[in-house]
C-alpha positions as a Python dict, from the first residue, in 0.01 Angstrom:
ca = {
    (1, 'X'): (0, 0, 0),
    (2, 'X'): (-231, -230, 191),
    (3, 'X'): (-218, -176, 560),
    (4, 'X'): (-374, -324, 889),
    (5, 'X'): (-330, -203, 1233),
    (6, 'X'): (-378, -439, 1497),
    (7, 'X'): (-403, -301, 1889),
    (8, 'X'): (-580, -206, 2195),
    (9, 'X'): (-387, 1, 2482),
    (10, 'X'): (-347, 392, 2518),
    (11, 'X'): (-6, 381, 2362),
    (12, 'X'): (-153, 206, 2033),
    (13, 'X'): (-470, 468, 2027),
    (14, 'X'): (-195, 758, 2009),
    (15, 'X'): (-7, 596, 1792),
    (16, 'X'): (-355, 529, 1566),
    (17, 'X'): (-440, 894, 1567),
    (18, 'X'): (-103, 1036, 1444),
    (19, 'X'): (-41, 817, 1174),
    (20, 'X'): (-418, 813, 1028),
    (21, 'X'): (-279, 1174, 938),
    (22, 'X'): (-63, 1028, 665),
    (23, 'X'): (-162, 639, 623),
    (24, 'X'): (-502, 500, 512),
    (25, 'X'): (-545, 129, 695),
    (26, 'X'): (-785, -129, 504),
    (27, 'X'): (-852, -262, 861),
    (28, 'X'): (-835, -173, 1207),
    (29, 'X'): (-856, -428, 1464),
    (30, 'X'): (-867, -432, 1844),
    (31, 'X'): (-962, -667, 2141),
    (32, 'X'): (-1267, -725, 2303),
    (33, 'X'): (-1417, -478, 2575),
    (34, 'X'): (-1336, -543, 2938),
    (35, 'X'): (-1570, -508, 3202),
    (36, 'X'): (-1509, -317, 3520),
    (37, 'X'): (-1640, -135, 3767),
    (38, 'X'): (-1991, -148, 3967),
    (39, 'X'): (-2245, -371, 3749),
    (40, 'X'): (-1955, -463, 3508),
    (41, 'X'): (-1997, -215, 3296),
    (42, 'X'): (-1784, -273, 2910),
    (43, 'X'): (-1546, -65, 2853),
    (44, 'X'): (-1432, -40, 2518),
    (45, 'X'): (-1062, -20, 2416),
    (46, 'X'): (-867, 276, 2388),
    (47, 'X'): (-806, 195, 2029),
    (48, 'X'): (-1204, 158, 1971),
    (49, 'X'): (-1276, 476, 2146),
    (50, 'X'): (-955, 680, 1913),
    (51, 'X'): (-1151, 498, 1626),
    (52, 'X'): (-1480, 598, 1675),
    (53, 'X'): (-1354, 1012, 1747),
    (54, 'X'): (-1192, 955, 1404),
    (55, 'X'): (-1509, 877, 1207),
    (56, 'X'): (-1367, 539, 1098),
    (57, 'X'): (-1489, 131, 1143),
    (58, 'X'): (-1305, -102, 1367),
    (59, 'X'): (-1300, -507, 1431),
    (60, 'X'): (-1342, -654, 1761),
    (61, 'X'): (-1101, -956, 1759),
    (62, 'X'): (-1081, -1247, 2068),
    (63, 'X'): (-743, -1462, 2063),
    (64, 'X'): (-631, -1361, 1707),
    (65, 'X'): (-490, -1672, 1587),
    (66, 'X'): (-828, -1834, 1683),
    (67, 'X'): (-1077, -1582, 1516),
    (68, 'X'): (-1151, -1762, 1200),
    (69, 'X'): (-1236, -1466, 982),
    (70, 'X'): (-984, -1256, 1042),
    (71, 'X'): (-734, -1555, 1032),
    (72, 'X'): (-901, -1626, 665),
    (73, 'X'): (-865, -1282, 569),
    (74, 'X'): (-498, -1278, 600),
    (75, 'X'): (-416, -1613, 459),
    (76, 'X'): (-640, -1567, 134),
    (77, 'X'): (-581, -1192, 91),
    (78, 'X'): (-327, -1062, 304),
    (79, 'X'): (-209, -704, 316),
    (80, 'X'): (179, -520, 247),
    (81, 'X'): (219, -474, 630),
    (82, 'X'): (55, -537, 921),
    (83, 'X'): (117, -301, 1215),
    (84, 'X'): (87, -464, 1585),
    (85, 'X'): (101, -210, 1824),
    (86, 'X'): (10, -248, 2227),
    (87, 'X'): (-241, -559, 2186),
    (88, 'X'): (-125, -742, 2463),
    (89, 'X'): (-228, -1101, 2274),
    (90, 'X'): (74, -1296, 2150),
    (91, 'X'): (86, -1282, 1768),
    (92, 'X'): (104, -1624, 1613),
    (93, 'X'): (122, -1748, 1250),
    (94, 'X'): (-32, -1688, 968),
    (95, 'X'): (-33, -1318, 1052),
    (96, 'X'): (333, -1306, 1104),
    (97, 'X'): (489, -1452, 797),
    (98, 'X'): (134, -1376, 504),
    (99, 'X'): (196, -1004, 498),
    (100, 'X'): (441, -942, 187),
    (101, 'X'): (643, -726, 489),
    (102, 'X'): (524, -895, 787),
    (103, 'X'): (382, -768, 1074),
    (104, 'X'): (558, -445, 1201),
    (105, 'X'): (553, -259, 1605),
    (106, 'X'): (624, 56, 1720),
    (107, 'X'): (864, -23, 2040),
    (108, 'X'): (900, 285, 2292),
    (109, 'X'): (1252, 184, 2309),
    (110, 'X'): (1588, 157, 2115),
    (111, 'X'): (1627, -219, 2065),
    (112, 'X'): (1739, -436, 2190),
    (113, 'X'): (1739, -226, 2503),
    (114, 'X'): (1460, -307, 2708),
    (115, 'X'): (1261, -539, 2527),
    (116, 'X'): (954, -639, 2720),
    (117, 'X'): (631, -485, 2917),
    (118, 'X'): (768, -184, 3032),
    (119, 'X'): (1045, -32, 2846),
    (120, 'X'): (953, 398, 2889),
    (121, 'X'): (911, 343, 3291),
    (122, 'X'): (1230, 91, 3293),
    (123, 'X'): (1450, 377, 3121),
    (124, 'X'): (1335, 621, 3363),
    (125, 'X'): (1414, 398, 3655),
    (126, 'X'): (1758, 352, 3559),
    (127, 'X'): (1784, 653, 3487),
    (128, 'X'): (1887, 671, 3124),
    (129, 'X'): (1930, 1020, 2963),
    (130, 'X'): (1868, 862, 2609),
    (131, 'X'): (1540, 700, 2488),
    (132, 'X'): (1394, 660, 2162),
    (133, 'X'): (1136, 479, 1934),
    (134, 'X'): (1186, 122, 1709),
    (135, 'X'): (989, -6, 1391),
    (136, 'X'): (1059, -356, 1363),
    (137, 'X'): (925, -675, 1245),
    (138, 'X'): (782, -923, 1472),
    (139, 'X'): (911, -1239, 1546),
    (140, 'X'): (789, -1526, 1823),
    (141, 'X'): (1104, -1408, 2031),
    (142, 'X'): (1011, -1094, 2255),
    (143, 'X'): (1145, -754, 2049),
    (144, 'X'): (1374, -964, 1862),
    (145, 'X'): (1308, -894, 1566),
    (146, 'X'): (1461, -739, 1291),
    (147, 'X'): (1465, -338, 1274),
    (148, 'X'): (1364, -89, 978),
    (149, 'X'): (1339, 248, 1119),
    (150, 'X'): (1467, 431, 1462),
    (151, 'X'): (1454, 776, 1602),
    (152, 'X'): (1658, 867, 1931),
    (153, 'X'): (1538, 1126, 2177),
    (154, 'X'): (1701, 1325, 2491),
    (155, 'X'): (1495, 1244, 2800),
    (156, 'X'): (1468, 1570, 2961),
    (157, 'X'): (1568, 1571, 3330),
    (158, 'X'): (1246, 1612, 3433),
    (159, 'X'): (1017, 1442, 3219),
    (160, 'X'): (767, 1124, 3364),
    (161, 'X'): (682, 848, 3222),
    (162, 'X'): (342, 989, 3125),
    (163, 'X'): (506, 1289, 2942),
    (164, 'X'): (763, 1046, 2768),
    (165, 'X'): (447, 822, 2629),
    (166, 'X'): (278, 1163, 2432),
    (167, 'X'): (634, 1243, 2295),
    (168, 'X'): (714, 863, 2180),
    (169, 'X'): (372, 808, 2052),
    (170, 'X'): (403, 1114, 1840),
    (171, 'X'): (798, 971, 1715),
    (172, 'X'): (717, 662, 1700),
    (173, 'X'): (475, 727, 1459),
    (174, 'X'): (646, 966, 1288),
    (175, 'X'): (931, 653, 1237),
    (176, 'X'): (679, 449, 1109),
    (177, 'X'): (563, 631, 838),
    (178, 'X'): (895, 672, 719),
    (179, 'X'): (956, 340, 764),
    (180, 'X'): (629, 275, 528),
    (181, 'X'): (739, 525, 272),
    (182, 'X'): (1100, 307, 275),
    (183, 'X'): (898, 4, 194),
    (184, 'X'): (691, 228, -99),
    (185, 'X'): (1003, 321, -227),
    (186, 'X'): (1176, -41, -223),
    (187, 'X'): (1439, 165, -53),
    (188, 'X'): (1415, -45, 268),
    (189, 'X'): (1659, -217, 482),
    (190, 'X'): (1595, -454, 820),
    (191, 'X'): (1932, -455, 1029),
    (192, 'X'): (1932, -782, 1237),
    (193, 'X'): (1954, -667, 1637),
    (194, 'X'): (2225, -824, 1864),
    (195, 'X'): (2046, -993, 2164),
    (196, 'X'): (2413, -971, 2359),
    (197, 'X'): (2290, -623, 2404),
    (198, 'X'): (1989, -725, 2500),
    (199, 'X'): (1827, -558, 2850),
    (200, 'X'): (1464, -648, 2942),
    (201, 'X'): (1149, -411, 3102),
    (202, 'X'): (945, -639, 3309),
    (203, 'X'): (634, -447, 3437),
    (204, 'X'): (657, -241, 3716),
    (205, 'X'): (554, -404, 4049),
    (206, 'X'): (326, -291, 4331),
    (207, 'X'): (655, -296, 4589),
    (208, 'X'): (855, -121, 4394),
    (209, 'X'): (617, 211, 4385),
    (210, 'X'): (717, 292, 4748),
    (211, 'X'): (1004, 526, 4801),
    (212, 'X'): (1195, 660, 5127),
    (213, 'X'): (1374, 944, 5209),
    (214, 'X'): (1689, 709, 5279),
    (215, 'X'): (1733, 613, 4955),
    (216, 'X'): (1909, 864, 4699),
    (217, 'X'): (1769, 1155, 4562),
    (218, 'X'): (1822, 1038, 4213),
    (219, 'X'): (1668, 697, 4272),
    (220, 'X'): (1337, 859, 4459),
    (221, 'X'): (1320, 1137, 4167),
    (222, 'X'): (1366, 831, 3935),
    (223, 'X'): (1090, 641, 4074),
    (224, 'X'): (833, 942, 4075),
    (225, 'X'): (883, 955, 3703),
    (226, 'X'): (849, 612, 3653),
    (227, 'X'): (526, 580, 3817),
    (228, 'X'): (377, 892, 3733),
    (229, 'X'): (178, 730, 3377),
    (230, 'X'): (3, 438, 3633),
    (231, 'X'): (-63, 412, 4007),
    (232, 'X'): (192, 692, 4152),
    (233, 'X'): (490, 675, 4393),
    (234, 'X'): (447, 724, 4747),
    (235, 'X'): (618, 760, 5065),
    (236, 'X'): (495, 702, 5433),
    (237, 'X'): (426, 1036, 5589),
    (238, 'X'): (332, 1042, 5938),
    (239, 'X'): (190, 675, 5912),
    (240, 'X'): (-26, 732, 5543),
    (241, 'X'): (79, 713, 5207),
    (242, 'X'): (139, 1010, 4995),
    (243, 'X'): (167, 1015, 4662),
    (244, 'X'): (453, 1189, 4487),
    (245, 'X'): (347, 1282, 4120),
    (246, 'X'): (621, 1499, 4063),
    (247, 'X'): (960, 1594, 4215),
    (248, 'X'): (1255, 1794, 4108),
    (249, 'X'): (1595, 1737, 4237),
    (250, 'X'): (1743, 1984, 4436),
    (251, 'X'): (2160, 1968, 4524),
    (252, 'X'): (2130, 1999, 4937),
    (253, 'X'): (2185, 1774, 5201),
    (254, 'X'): (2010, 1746, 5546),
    (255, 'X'): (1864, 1457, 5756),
    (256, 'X'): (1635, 1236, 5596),
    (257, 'X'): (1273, 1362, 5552),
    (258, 'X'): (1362, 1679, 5631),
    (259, 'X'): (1186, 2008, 5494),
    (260, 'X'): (1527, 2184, 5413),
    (261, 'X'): (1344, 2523, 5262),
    (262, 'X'): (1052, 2592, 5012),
    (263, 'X'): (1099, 2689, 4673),
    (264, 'X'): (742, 2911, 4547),
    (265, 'X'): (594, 2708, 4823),
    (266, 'X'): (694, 2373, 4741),
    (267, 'X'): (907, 2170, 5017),
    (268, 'X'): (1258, 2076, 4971),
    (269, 'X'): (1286, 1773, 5172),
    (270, 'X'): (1616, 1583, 5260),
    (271, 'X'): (1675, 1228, 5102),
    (272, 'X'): (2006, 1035, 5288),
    (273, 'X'): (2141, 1179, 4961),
    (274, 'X'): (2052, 1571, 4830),
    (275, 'X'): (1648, 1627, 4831),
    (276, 'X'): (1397, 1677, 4619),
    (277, 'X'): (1135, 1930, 4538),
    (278, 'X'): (768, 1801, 4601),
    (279, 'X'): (591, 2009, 4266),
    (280, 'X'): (276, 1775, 4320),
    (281, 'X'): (148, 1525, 4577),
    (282, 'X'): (-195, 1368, 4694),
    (283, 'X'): (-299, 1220, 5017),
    (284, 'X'): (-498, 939, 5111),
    (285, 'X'): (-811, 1018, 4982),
    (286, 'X'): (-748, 1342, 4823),
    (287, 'X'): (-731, 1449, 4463),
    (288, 'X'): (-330, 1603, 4341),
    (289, 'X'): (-245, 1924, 4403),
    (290, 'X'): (45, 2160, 4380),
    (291, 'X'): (368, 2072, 4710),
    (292, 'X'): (282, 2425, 4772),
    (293, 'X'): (-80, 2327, 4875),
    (294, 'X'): (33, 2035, 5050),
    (295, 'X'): (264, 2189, 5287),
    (296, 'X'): (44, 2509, 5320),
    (297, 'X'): (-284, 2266, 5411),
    (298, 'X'): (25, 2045, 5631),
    (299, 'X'): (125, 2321, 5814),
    (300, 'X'): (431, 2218, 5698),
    (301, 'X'): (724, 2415, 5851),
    (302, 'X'): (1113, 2450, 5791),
    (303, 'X'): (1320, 2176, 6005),
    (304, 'X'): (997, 1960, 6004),
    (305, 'X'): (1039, 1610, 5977),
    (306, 'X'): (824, 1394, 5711),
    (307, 'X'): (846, 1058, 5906),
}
């Protein structure tokens, strides 16, 4: 079978690397390199970078349905399957409908719950105990698209978003070789999803990475996982930010910010509902390290107030 992967972000690079294992793709594609930092500097995509530390050739591509070559490629010879896979460029025709099976994602989700941006961080924030992985084909609607393989995972109480991306990469590309060998075998079905089940992962915002000790337990612990694959939680101590990288929920009840006990050295401190367990943290300025660091380089003490 004749197969393409299109992508670009860290999700499609791990995705990339686990499936070269078992698939051979004819082409690899990914966006152009961004520039950043002092003097601009390109920065290749994740994708190119997995690429080049597997020994194989890639394809640079601008707006896809504007590169001419790779947009004559497809309509005069066009593979089985194309996979599209964290590209961030809207997919357009002919690449959607010349591929004998279309053009196929990975979706760190179980659609049609949250279609969108930001469906791992989403789950975590509501708080869902049940996540999993989708192959389906694209269509111009968001996720909509009709589905040929799932797998469904337990999201363990603790997990973060950044541990949830290694194990979905790793599933979801486990699903989508099966989902290939389906389509070898001619033993393949798409199931139509129901969009009146429909729930949607916008990307997380800058606002909604702050967290208080007056809010829930749950909900803070929730929001520490969420964050922990991007830019961090944090909470106001003493007038600075502190970032909370991980937390553990802890049934106990005391006044909000308070440092209840310490657990191996890690504070317990007081949310308006239970507390949670600060495992790692970094100040303003400072690199992570372990709560017991924190509060030891704090001072912190029992009865203490973070506020």
């Amino acid at each position: 079978m004749r197969i393409w992967f299109i992508g670009s972000g860290a999700f499609a690079a791990a995705c990339l690397a686990h499936m070269s294992e078992r698939l051979e793709f004819e082409k690899i594609v990914t966006g152009h390199p961004t520039k950043s930092g002092r003097g601009f500097k390109e920065c290749p995509s994740c994708v190119e970078r997995t690429v080049e530390d597997l020994g194989l050739s890639v394809e640079r591509a601008g707006p896809l349905s504007r590169d001419e070559n790779l947009v004559k490629a497809v309509s005069r010879d066009p593979p089985d399957v194309i996979f599209v896979v964290d590209f961030g460029q809207l997919v357009k025709e002919p690449f959607l409908s010349a591929p004998r099976h279309g053009c196929l994602n990975i979706h760190p989700s179980l659609l049609p719950r949250w279609r969108g941006a930001a469906p791992i961080q989403r789950a975590l924030m509501n708080g869902d105990t049940v996540i999993g992985v989708t192959v389906f084909r694209l269509v111009e609607e968001l996720d909509a698209g009709p589905i040929l393989a799932r797998a469904e995972l337990a999201v363990p109480p603790e997990a973060t978003s950044a541990d949830l991306f290694d194990i979905l990469a790793l599933a979801g590309s486990q699903t989508a070789v099966v989902g290939i060998e389906s389509l070898i075998e001619g033993s393949y079905q798409f199931s139509d999803q129901n969009s009146e089940f429909a729930t949607y992962a916008a990307k997380l915002t800058k606002d909604e990475a702050q967290v208080s000790w007056n809010q829930n337990y749950l909900l803070l612990h929730n929001t520490v996982r969420a964050f922990a694959s991007s830019t961090g939680a944090f909470a106001m101590v003493l007038g600075k930010r502190v970032k909370l990288w991980r937390t553990v929920p802890v049934d106990a009840e005391g006044a909000p910010g308070e440092v209840l006990y310490f657990l191996d050295g890690d504070p317990v401190v007081a949310c308006a509902e239970g507390a949670v367990r600060l495992q790692e943290v970094q100040s303003e300025g400072k690199r992570k390290i372990s709560g017991a660091d924190w509060a030891c380089g704090g001072r912190l003490k029992r009865g203490g107030v973070l506020t």
